[in-house]
C-alpha positions in Angstrom: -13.6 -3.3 -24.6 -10.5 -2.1 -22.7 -11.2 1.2 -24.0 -14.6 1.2 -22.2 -13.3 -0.5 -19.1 -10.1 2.7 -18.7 -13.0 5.3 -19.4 -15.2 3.5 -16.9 -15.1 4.4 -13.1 -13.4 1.8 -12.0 -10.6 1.9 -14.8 -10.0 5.4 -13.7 -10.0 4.7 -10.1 -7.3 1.6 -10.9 -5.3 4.2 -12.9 -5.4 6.4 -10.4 -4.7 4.2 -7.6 -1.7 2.7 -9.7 -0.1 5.9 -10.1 -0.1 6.9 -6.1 0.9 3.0 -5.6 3.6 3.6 -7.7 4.8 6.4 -5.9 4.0 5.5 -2.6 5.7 2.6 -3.6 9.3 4.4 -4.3 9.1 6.0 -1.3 8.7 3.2 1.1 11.2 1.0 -1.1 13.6 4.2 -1.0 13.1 4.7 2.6 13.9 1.0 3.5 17.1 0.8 1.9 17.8 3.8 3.7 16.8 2.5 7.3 18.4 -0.8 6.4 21.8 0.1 4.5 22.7 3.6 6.1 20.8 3.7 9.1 21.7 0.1 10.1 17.9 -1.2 11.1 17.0 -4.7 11.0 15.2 -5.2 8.1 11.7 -5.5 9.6 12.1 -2.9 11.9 13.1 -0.7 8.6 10.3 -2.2 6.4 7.8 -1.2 9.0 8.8 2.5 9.5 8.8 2.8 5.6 5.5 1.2 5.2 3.9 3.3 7.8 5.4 6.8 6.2 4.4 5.4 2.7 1.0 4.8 4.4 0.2 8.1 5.4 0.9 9.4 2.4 -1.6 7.1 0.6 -3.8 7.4 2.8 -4.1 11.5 1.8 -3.2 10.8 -1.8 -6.1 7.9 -1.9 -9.0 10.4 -0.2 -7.9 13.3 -2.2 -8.0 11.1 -5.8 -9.0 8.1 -5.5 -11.7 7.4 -4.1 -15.1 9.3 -4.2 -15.1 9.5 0.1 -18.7 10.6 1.7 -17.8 14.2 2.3 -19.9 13.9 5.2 -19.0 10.9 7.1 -16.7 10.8 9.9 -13.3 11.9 9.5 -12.4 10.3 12.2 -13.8 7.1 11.9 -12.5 7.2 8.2 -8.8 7.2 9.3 -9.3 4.2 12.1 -11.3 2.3 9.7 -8.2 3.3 7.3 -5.3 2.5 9.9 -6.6 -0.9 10.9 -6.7 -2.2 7.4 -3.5 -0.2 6.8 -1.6 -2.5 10.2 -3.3 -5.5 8.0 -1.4 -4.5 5.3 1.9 -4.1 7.3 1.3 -7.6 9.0 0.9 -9.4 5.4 4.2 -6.9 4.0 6.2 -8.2 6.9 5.0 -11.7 6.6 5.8 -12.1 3.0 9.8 -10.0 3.6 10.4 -12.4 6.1 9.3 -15.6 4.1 10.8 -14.4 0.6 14.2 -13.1 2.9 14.3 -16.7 4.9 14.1 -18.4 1.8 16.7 -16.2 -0.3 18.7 -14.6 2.2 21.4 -17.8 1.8 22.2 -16.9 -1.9 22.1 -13.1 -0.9 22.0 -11.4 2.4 20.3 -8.4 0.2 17.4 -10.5 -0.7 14.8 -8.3 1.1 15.6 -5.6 -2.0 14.4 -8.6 -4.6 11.7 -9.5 -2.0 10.3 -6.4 -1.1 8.4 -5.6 -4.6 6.4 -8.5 -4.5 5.4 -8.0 -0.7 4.3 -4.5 -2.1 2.4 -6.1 -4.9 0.0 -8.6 -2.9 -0.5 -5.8 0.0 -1.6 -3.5 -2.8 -4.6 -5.9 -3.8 -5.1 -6.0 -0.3 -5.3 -2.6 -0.4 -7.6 -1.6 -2.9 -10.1 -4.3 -2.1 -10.1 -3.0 1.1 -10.7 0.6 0.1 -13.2 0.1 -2.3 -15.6 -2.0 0.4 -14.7 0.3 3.5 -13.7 3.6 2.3 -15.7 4.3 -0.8 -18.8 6.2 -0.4 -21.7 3.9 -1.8 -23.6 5.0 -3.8 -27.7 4.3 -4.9 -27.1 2.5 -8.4 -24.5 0.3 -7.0 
């Protein structure tokens, strides 16, 4: 059964979309630390830069492997439709830092680092509901 479900399109595409997370992923979470520890930023201000670079590059990674896109529809309208679910994504990132930080900041001031996965884990369902209903080309049998 799990063998069927990884060989179906959707186990692919979950695969596939768990791989560019996962990379997207250590490039926002890199980046942060960056902007927060060397660069001096206040934590949201660094979260948010990192997310939207990390963003970008999912957003190519996710049209070019991901997702079976309609070749034919608007490019443009692709990307908005893409970047409003994308500041969505940021809002519900920041929301959940700021909670899990407010919370755990008094037993270390570093908490956002602990925090930060998990804010990354309930944008990425986000994410890939989204993409699936908005972004996927639909197709006749489905």
């Amino acid at each position: 059964m799990i063998d069927k479900f990884l060989k179906s399109k959707l186990g692919q595409q979950i695969m596939k979309f768990g791989l560019v997370g996962v990379l997207c992923f250590a490039i926002e979470y890199i980046l942060l630390i960056v902007l927060k520890e060397l660069m001096g930023l206040p934590v949201l201000v660094a979260n948010t830069t990192a997310f939207v670079v990390s963003a970008a590059i999912n957003y190519i990674l996710s049209i070019a492997f991901v997702f079976d896109t309609d070749k034919k529809a608007n490019k443009l309208k692709q990307f908005i439709v893409f970047f409003v679910f994308a500041v969505g994504g940021c809002i519900i990132n920041n929301l959940v830092l700021k909670g899990g930080t407010l919370l755990l900041d008094r037993f270390w001031d570093r908490s956002y680092i602990l925090v930060k996965p998990f804010a990354t884990g309930v944008v990425m369902v986000y994410n890939f509901i989204t993409r699936k209903l908005f972004i996927e080309k639909k197709t006749a049998d489905e």
